[in-house]
C-alpha positions, 0 to 999 in steps of 0.5 A, spaced: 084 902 169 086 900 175 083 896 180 084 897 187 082 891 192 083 893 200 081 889 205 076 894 209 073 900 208 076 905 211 082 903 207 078 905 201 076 910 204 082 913 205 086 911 198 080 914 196 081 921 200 088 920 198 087 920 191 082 926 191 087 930 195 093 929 190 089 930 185 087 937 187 094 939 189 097 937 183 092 941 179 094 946 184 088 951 183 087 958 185 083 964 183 083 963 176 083 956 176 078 952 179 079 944 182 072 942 178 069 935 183 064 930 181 060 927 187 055 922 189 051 922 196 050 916 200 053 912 205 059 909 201 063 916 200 063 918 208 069 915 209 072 919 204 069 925 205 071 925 214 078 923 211 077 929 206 075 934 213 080 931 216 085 934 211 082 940 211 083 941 218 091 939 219 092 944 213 093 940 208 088 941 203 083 947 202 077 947 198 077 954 196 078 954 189 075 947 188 068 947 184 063 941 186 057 937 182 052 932 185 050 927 181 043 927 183 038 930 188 030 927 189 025 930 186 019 933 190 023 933 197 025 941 199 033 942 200 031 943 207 028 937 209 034 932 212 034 926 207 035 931 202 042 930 198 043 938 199 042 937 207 046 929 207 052 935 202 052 940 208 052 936 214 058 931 212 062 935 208 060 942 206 060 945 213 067 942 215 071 945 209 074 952 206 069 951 200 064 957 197 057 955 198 057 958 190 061 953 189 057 947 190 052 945 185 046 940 187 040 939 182 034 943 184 029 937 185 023 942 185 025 946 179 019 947 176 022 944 170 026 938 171 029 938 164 031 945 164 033 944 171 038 938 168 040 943 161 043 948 166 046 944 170 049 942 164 051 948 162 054 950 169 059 944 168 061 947 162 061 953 163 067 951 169 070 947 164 068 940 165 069 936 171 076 934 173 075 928 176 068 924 179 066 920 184 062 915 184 059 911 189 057 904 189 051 904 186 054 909 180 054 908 173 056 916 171 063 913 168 057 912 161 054 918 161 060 921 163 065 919 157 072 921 157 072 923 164 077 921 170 073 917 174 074 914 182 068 908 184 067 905 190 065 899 187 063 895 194 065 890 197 066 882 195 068 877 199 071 881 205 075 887 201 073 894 199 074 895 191 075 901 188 076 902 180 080 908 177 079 909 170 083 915 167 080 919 161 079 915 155 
């Protein structure tokens, strides 16, 4: 595991978007194979994803065959509703960059049966091969549900300076 300390936010933010690009680059996805991204909502990754938008829009990095899994969604709030995760998504960075909609996967929290819900969710990580790498925001604590998996956290700030964890696979 490394552990990066920077001293402002924006820093982080772009080691962070930094880190995603080359990593989608050097896998070098196409038709038959996607990029597959984990992804937190929040205020924590905006920074990261407008560096992202901005690598999409000077050319350097397309979203095309990149496949994305949200960690969570609030239940009982349509996905319409502004302070869902689907719209906080679609607004900060699906509606910016070259992915398919069919490519983004968000929980339904109105799925009349949540556990189902979860079980296919599941199901359509597996079926996309895993998760390549997953990012976690401040508050996440994917990096236990999610043994063996690549791993980028914004752990937050202390004492002035933005931290990140990069863990590889385990």
């Amino acid at each position: 595991m490394k552990l990066i300390i920077l001293e402002h936010y924006s820093q982080a933010s772009e080691w962070a978007a930094k880190y995603i690009r080359n990593r989608i680059i050097q896998f070098n996805p196409g038709p038959d194979k996607y990029f597959t991204l984990g992804l937190p909502t929040g205020s924590t990754p905006l920074g990261c994803y407008q560096k992202l938008i901005e690598y999409y829009k000077n050319g350097d990095l397309s979203f095309k065959y990149v496949k994305t899994f949200n960690m969570d969604e609030y239940v009982g709030l349509p996905r319409e509703h502004p302070e869902s995760y689907h719209s906080f998504m679609w607004n900060n960075f699906f509606k910016h960059i070259d992915i398919h909609p069919e490519n983004t996967h968000i929980l339904d929290g109105n799925a009349a049966d949540l556990q189902a819900e979860c079980d296919s969710f599941e199901e359509k990580i597996q079926a996309a091969g895993g998760i390549e790498l997953f990012v976690g925001g401040e508050e996440g604590t994917f990096h236990s549900a999610y043994p063996g998996l690549e791993w980028l956290q914004y752990v937050g700030r202390r004492k002035g300076h933005a931290y990140l964890h990069v863990a590889s696979q385990c």
